[in-house]
N, C-alpha and C positions, 0 to 999 in steps of 0.2 A: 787774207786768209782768215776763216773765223772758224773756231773748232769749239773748245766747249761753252756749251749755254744748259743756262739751267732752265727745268721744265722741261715740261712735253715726251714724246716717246723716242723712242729712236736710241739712234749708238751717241748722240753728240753729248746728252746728260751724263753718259759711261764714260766720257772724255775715250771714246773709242772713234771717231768722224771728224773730218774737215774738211771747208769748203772753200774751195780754191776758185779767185772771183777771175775770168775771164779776161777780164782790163787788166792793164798794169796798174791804173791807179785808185780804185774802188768797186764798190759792185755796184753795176749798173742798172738800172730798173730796167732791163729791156734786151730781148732776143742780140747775142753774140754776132757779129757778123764781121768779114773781113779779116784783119789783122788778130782779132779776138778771138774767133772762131777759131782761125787754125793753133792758138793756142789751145785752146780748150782739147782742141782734137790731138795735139801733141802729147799734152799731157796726160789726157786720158788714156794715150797710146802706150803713153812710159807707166804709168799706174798699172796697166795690166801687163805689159810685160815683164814688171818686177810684182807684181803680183806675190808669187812665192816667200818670195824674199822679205815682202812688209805683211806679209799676212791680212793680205788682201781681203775683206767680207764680200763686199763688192763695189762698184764706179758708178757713177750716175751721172751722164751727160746729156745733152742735147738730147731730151725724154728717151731718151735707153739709158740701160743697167747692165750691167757687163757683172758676171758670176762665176767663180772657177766652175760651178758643173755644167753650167748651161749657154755659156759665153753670154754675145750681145742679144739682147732681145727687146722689146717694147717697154715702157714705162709710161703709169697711169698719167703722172702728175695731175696738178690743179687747174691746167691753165692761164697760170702767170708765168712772166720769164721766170722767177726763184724756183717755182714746184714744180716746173717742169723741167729747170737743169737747164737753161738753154743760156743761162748768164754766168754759172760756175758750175767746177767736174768736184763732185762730192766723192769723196772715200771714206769707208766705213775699214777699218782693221777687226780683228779677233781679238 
């Protein structure tokens, strides 16, 4: 798990983010698959269903973002496993 870093934009300088790596045991340079994958999908499952509860901003998974007004939907990212969410499920709080 890596949550705040300094620099840059976003919620994680806010210590408002955290990036929950896929693997049990680091973060991997490379697309989730298998065993990893349905964690990622787990948790981003529990993430929004306690949503309310943690004060959810929004999830960032396997390039979707998940939003209380607009649920799941598309995500830009960069192209790499990290920016595109496909190696760890990102939360952002209020």
């Amino acid at each position: 798990t890596s949550c705040y870093r300094s620099g840059g934009g976003g919620d994680h300088p806010a210590g408002k983010a955290c990036d929950f790596s896929a693997n049990a045991k680091t973060f991997v340079n490379a697309r989730a698959t298998g065993a990893d994958q349905q964690y990622g999908d787990a948790l981003a499952a529990w993430c929004v269903a306690n949503a309310k509860n943690l004060g959810v901003k929004y999830v960032i998974w396997y390039k979707r973002i998940w939003q209380p007004s607009s649920g799941w939907t598309s995500y830009g990212g960069d192209g790499t496993p990290a920016g595109d969410h496909y190696n760890h499920v990102h939360l952002s709080v209020q």
